[in-house]
C-alpha positions as CSV (number, residue, x, y, z in Angstrom):
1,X,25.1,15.7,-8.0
2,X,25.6,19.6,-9.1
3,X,21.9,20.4,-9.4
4,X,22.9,24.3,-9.1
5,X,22.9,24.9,-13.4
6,X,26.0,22.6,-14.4
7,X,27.7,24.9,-16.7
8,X,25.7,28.0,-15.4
9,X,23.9,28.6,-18.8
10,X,20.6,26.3,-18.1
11,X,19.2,25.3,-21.3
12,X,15.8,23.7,-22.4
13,X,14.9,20.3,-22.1
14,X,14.8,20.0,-25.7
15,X,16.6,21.9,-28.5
16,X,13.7,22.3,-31.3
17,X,12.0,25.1,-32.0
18,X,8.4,25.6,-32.4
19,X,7.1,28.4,-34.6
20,X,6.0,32.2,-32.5
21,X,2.4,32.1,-31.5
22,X,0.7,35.6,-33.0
23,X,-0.8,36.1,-29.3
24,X,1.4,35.1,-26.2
25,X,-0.1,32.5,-24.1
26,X,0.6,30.9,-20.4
27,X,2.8,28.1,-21.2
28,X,0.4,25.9,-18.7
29,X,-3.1,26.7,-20.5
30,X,-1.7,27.4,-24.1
31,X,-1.9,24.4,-26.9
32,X,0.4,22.3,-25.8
33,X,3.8,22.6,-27.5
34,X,6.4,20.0,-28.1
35,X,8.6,20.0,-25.1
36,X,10.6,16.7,-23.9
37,X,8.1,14.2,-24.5
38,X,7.0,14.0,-27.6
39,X,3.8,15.9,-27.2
40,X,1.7,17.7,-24.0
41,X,-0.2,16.2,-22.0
42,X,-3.8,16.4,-22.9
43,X,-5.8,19.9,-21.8
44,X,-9.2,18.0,-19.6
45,X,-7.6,16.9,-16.4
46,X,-9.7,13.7,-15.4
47,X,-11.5,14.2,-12.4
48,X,-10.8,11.1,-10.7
49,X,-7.7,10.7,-8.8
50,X,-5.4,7.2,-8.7
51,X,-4.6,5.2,-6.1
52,X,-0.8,6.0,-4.5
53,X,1.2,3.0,-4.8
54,X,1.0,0.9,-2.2
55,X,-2.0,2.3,-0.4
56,X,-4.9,0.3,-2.3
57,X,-2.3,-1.8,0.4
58,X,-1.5,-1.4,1.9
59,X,1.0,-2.3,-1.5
60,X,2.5,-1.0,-0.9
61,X,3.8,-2.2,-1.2
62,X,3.4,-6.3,0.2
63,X,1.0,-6.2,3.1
64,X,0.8,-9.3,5.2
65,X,-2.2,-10.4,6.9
66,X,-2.5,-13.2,9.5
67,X,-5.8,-13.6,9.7
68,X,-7.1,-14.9,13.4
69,X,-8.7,-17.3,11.6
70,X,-11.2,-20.1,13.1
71,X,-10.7,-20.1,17.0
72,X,-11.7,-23.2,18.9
73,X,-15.7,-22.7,20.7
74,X,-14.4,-25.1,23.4
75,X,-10.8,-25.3,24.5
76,X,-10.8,-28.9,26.0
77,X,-11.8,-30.7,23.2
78,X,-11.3,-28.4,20.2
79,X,-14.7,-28.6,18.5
80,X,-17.1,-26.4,16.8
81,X,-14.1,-23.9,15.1
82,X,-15.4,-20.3,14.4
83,X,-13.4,-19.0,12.2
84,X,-12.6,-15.1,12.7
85,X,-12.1,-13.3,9.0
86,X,-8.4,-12.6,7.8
87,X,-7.3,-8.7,8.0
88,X,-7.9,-7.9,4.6
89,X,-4.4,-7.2,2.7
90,X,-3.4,-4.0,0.8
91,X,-1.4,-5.2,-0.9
92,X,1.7,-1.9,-0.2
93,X,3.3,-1.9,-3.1
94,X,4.4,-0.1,-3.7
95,X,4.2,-2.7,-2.3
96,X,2.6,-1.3,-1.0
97,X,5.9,-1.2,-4.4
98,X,4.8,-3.5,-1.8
99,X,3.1,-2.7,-4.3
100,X,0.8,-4.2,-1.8
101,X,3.3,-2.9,-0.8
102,X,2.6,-4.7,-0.8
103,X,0.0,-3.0,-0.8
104,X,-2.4,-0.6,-0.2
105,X,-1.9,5.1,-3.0
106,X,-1.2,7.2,-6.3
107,X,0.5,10.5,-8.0
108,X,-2.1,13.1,-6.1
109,X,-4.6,14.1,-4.0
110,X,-7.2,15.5,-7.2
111,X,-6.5,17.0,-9.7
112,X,-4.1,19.5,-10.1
113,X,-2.3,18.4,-7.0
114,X,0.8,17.0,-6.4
115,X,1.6,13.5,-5.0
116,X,1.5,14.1,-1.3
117,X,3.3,13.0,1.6
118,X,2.2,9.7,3.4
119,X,1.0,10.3,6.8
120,X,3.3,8.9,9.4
121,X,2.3,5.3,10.9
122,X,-0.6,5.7,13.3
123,X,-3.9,3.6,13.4
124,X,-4.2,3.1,17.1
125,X,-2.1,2.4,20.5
126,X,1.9,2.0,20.1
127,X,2.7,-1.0,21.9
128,X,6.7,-0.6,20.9
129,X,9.1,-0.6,18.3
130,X,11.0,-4.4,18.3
131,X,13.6,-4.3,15.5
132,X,12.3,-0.7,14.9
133,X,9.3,-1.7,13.3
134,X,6.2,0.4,15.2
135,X,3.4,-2.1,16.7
136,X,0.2,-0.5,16.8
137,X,-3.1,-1.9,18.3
138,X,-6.1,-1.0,16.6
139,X,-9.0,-0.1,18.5
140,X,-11.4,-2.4,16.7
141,X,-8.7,-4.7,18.8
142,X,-10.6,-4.5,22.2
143,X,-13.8,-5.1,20.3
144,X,-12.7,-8.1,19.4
145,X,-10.7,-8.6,22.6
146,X,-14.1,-8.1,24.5
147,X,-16.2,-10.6,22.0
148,X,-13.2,-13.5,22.7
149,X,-13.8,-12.9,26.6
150,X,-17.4,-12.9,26.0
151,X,-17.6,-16.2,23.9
152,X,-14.7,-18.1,25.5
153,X,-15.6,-17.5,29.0
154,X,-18.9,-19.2,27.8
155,X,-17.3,-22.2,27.2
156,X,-15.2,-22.3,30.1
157,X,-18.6,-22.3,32.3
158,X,-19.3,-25.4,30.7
159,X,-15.1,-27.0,31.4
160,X,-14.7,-25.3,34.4
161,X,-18.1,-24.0,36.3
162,X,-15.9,-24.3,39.8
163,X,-14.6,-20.5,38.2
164,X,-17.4,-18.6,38.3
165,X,-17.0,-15.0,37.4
166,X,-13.0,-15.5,37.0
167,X,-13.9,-17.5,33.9
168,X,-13.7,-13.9,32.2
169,X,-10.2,-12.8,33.7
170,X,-9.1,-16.2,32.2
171,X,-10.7,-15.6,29.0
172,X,-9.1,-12.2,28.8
173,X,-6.2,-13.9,29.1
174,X,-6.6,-16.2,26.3
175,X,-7.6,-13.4,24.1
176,X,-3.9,-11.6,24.9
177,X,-2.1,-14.4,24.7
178,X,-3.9,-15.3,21.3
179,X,-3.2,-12.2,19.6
180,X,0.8,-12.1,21.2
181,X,0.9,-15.2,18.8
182,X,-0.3,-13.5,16.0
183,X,2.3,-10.8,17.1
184,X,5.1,-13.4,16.6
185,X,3.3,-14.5,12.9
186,X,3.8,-10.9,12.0
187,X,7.3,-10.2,13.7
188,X,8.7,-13.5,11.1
189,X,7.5,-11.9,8.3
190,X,8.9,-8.5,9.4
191,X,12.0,-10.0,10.5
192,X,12.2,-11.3,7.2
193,X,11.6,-8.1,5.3
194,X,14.2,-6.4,6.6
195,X,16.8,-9.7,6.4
196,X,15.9,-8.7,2.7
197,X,16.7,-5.3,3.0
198,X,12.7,-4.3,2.5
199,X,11.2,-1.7,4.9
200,X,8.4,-2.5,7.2
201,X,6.1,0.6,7.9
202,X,4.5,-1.1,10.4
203,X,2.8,-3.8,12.3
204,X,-0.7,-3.7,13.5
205,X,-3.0,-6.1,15.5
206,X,-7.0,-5.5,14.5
207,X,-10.4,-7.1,14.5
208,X,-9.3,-9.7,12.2
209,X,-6.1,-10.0,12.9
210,X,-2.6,-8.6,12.3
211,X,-1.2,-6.8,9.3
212,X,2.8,-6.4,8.4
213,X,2.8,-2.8,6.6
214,X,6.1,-4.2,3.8
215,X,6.6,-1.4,1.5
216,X,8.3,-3.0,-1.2
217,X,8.4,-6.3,-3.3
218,X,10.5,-9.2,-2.9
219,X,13.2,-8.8,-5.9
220,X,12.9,-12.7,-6.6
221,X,10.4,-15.7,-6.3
222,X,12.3,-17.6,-3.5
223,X,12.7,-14.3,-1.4
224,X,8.7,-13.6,-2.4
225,X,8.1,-17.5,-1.1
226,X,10.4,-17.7,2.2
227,X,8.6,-13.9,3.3
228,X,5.3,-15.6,3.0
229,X,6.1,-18.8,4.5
230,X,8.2,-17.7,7.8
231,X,4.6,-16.8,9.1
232,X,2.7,-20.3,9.1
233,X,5.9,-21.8,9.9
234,X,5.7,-19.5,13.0
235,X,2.5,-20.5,14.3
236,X,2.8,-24.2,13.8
237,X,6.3,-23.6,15.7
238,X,4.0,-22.1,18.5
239,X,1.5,-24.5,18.2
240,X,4.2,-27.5,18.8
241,X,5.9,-25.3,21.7
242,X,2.1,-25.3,23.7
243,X,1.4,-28.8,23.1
244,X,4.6,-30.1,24.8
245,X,3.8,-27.6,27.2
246,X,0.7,-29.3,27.8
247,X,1.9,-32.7,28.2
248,X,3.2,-32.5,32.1
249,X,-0.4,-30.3,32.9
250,X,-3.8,-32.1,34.5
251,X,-6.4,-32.1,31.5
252,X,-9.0,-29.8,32.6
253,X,-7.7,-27.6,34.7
254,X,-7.0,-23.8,33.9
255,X,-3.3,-24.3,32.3
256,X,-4.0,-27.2,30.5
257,X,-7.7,-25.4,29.0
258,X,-5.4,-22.5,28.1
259,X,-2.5,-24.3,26.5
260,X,-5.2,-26.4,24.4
261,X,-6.9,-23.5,23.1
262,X,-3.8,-21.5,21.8
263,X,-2.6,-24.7,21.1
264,X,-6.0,-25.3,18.8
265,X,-5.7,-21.2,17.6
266,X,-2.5,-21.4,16.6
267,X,-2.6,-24.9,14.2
268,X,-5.8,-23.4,12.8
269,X,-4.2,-19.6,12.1
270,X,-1.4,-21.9,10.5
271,X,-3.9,-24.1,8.4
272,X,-6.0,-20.8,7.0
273,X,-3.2,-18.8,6.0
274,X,-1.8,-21.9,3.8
275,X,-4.5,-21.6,1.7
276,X,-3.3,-21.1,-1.7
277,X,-5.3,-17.7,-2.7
278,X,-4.5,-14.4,-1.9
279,X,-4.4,-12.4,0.0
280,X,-3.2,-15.4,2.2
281,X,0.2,-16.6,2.8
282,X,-0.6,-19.5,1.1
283,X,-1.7,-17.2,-1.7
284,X,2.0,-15.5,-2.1
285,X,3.3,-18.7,-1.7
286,X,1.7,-20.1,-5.1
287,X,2.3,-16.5,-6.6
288,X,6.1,-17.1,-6.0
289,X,5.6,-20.6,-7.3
290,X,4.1,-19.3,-10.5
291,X,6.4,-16.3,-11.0
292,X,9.2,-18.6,-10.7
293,X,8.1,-21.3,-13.1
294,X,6.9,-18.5,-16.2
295,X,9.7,-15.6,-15.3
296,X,6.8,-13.3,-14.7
297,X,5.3,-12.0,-11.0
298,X,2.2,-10.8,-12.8
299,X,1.3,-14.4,-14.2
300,X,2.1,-15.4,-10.8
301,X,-0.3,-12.8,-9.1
302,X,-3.4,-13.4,-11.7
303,X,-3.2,-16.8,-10.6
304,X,-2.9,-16.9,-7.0
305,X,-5.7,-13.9,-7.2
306,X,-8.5,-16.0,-9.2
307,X,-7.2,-18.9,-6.8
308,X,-8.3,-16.8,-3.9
309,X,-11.4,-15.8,-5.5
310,X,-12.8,-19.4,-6.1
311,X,-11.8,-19.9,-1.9
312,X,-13.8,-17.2,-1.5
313,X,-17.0,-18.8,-3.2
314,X,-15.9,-22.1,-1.3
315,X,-16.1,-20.7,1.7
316,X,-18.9,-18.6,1.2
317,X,-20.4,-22.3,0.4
318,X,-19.0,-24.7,2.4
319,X,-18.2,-23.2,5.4
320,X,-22.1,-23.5,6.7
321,X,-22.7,-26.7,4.9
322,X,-19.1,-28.4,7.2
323,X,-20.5,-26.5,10.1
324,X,-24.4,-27.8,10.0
325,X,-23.4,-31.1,8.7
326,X,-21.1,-31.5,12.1
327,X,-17.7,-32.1,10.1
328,X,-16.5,-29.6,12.2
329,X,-16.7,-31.6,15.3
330,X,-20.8,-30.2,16.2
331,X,-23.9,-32.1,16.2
332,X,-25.4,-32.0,13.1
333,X,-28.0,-29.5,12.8
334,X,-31.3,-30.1,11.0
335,X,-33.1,-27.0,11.9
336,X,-31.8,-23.6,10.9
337,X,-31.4,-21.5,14.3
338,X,-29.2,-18.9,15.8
339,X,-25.8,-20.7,15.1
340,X,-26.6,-21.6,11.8
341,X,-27.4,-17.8,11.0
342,X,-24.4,-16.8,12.7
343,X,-22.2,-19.7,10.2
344,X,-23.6,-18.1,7.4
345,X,-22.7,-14.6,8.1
346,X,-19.3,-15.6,9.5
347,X,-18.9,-17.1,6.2
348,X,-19.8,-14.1,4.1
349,X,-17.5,-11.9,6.2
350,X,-14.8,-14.7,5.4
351,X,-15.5,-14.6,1.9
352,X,-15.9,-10.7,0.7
353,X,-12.6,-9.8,2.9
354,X,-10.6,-12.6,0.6
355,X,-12.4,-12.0,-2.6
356,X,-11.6,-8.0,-1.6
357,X,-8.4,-8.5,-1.4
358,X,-7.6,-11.1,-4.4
359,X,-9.0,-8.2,-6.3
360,X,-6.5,-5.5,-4.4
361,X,-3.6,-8.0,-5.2
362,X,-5.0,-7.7,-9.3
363,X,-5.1,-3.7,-9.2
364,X,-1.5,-3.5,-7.4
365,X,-0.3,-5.9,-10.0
366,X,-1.2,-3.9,-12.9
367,X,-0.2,-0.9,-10.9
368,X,3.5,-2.0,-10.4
369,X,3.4,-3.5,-14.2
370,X,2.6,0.4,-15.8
371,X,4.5,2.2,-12.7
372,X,7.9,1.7,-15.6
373,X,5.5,4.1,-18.4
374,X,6.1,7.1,-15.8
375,X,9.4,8.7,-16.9
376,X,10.3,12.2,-15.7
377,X,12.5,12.6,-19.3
378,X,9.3,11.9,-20.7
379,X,7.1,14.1,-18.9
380,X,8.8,17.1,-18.6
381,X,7.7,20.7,-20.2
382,X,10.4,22.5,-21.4
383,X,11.2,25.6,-19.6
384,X,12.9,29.2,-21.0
385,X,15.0,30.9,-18.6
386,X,14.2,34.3,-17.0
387,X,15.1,36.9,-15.1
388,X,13.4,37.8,-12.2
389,X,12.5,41.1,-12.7
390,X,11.0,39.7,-16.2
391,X,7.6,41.2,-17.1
392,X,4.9,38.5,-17.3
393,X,3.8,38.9,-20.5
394,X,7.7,39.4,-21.7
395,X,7.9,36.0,-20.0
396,X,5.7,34.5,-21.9
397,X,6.7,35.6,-25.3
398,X,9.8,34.3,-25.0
399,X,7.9,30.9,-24.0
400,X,5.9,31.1,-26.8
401,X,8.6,32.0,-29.3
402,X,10.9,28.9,-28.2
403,X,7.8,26.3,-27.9
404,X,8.1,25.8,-24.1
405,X,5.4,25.7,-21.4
406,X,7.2,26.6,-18.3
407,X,8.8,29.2,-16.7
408,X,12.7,29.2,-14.8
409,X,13.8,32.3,-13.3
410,X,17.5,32.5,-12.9
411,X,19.9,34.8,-11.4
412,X,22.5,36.7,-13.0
413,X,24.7,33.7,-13.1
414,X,22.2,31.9,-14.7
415,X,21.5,29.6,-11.7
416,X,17.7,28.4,-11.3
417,X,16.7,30.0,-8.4
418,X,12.8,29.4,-8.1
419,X,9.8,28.1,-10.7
420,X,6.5,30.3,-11.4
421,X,4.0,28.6,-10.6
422,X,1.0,27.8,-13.6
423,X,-1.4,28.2,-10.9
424,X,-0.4,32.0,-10.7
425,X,0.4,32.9,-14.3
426,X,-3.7,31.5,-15.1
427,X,-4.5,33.8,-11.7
428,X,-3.0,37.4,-13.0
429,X,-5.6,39.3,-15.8
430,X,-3.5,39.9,-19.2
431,X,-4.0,43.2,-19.1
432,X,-1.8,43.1,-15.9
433,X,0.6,40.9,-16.8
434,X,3.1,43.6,-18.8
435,X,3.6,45.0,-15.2
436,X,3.8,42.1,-12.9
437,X,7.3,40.4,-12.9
438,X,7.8,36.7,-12.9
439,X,9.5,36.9,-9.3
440,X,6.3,37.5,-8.0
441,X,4.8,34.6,-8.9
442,X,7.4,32.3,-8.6
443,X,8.7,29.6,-5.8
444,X,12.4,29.4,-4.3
445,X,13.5,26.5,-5.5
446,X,14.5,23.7,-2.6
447,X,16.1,20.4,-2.6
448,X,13.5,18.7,-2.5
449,X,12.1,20.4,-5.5
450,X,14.7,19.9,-8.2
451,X,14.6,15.9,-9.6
452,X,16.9,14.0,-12.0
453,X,15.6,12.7,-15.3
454,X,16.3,9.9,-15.0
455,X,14.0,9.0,-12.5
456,X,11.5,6.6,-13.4
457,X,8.3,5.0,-12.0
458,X,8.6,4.6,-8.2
459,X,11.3,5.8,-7.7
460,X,9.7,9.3,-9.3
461,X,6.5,8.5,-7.3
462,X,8.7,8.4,-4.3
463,X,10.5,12.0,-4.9
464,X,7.5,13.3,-5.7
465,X,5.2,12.7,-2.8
466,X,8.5,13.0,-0.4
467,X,8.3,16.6,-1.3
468,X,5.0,17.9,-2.4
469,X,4.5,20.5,-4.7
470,X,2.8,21.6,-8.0
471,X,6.0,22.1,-10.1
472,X,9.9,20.1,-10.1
473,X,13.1,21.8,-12.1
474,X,14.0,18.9,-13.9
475,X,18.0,18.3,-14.1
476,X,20.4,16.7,-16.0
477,X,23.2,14.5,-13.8
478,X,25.8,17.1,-14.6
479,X,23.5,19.6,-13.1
480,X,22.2,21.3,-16.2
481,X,18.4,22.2,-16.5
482,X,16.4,19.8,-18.5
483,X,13.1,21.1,-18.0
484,X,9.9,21.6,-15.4
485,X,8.1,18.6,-14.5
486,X,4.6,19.7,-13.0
487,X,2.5,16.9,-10.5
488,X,-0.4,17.5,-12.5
489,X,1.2,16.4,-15.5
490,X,2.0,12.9,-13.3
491,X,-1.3,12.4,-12.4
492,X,-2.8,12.4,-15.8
493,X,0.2,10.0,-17.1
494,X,-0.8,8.1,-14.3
495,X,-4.4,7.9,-14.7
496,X,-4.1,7.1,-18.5
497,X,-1.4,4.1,-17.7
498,X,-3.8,2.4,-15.5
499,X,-6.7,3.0,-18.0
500,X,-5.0,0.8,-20.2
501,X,-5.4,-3.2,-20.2
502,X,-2.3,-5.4,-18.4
């Protein structure tokens, strides 16, 4: 596209008038004149600053988590589960718009700024890029890493006390091994992304387990529902490959503990995330369900959300009274010691990291459903074009005179060559301004800085915070100028679409 002028004669992004002000003022601080949106955008700027889509969670745009989930206390027989909390889920939309993104954040840094750049993947120790897709381990990894060693070596001094102190190389072992499964959960789900053409910003293994950064939404239910389900199926597929591996190996020996306990770790990773709530896979699963059966994703979310919420409470409930009562293969426990304070704060842990991010998946819901409201046609001030060696205050009559609130300068061919910027017309004294010419205040225009009008919610998010800046030339597709679009401008649009109810 010919974003150079078009025709070489750039014109205003609307063609009514408004009536000369007595007294010239900036066309950024002025009352706000009718430009290409039906009115300005209000003077206050709010001071709070949204979320950038995608970042609440990660949703972007669609975050997946695989929780570790319970891991067996004793690796021969499988009893007394602990369950490890899920990695809570972002959802990056966009998902993070995966929009949890899915998921998962918004038009600026504060007010008055423009939407800014996302940092590049980091968060801890690259561990390599399979199918391009970074893996990073967190360092809240070894933590955990060190806790699993700790704990499982433990119980291996009860299976196997002919070990001694190598109990702990083996329980490091486990502890790998574990988290290489929840590698492989993760890898399905990225694999699948990008089989759906969605980009994966990254995997990364933490304290609770591993997160698949997906950066946009599935287009459809059944794409939404396989995404989500090629995880579980993964670790059951994992859990069935160990047990035939255990089979042909002596019960109590070193193999056969280890193949048991991933065995065990893998089934109950399977199990947790099939729970129907989000932020589980389980949780996306019933969202697709429900968007599939009413034609709308955000029915589907709000009910796979509240779902999620109420297994929250549950386990928050139940997860003590299974544990004390010995359902979970313990001796019941009528006193309340040690272990029973430890289920109940297990249990919290559990349930605020679900119920946190149920609510995520509700905000990046309602973010994705308003992202449509933010339309550069509709946001854009119109602009007058000027020379460069223009006076300021000349500038400004002329902006004044044809109702438009920004500034264009333009070369002698009438070609936009760079914006002034509000920031410096507020910043220069009137008394200065018939001697200061525009060119002075303005910036060279780049690539990056000129947008089409026709951009619309994220894809405009996306422009925008690909190129940071305070002001965009707004352009028509055959290259003529429809107006300026300034960041600040997008952040109060923003702001006031997610002020209002779903």
């Amino acid at each position: 596209m010919d974003v150079s002028g078009g025709s070489g004669h750039p014109r205003s992004g609307n063609d009514e008038s408004a009536e000369p002000r007595a007294e010239p003022t900036t066309p950024a601080t002025g009352p706000a004149h009718p430009g290409p949106a039906d009115s300005g955008p209000p003077e206050e700027r709010p001071a709070d600053r949204p979320p950038t889509p995608g970042e609440e969670t990660g949703n972007n745009t669609a975050d997946h988590a695989t929780p570790a989930g319970p891991a067996p206390s004793d690796p021969a027989t499988g009893s007394d589960h602990r369950a490890h909390p899920p990695a809570e889920t972002t959802p990056s939309t966009p998902d993070r718009t995966r929009a949890d993104a899915h998921a998962s954040t918004g038009p600026g840094t504060g007010p008055g700024r423009p939407p800014q750049r996302r940092p590049e993947p980091g968060g801890g120790l690259l561990m390599g890029k399979p199918f391009g897709v970074p893996v990073y381990v967190a360092p809240s990894w070894f933590l955990v890493a060190a806790l699993i060693t700790w704990v499982f070596g433990g119980q291996l001094d009860r299976v196997l006390p002919e070990l001694g102190a190598a109990r702990y190389l083996v329980s490091l072992f486990f502890a790998v091994a574990f988290y290489a499964s929840v590698l492989v959960h993760e890898l399905a789900h990225t694999v699948a992304a990008l089989r759906f053409k969605l980009p994966v910003r990254r995997i990364q293994l933490q304290f609770f387990g591993g997160v698949s950064e997906i950066e946009k939404e599935a287009e459809t239910p059944g794409r939404e529902f396989v995404l989500a389900f090629v995880g579980p199926l993964l670790s059951l597929v994992l859990a069935g490959v160990f047990y035939l591996a255990l089979l042909p190996v002596e019960p109590g020996t070193v193999p056969g503990v280890l193949l048991a306990g991933l065995m065990i770790s893998n089934l109950i990773v399977a199990a947790f995330n099939l729970l129907p709530g989000l932020p589980l896979d389980g949780g996306r699963m019933l969202r697709a369900v429900v968007w599939k059966i009413t034609g709308k994703p955000m029915h589907g979310t709000i009910a796979a959300a509240w779902v999620g919420r109420a297994l929250a409470v549950s386990v928050l409930i139940g997860l003590p009274l299974l544990t004390q009562s010995g359902a979970l293969g313990t001796d019941a426990v009528d006193n309340v010691g040690m272990d029973t304070v430890m289920d109940a704060l297990l249990a919290a842990i559990l349930a605020a990291i679900i119920w946190t991010g149920a609510g995520n998946s509700l905000r990046m819901a309602r973010l994705r459903e308003h992202l449509p409201e933010l339309r550069a046609r509709a946001l854009t001030r119109r602009a007058v074009p000027v020379p460069a060696d223009t006076p300021l205050s000349e500038a400004l009559r002329r902006a004044n005179a044809s109702g438009a609130r920004a500034l264009v300068v333009v070369d002698s061919d009438g070609v936009p060559v760079s914006l002034v910027r509000e920031a410096a017309i507020v910043g220069v004294p009137e008394h200065r301004r018939p001697w200061v010419p525009v060119s002075t205040l303005a910036q060279d225009l780049t690539d990056g800085m000129r947008v089409s009008a026709e951009l619309t919610g994220e894809e405009l998010l996306d422009a925008l915070r690909a190129n940071p800046a305070t002001e965009y030339l707004v352009v028509e597709e055959t290259g003529e100028i429809y107006g300026v679009l300034s960041a600040a401008d997008v952040e109060r649009a923003f702001v006031q679409a997610m002020a209002r109810p779903s």
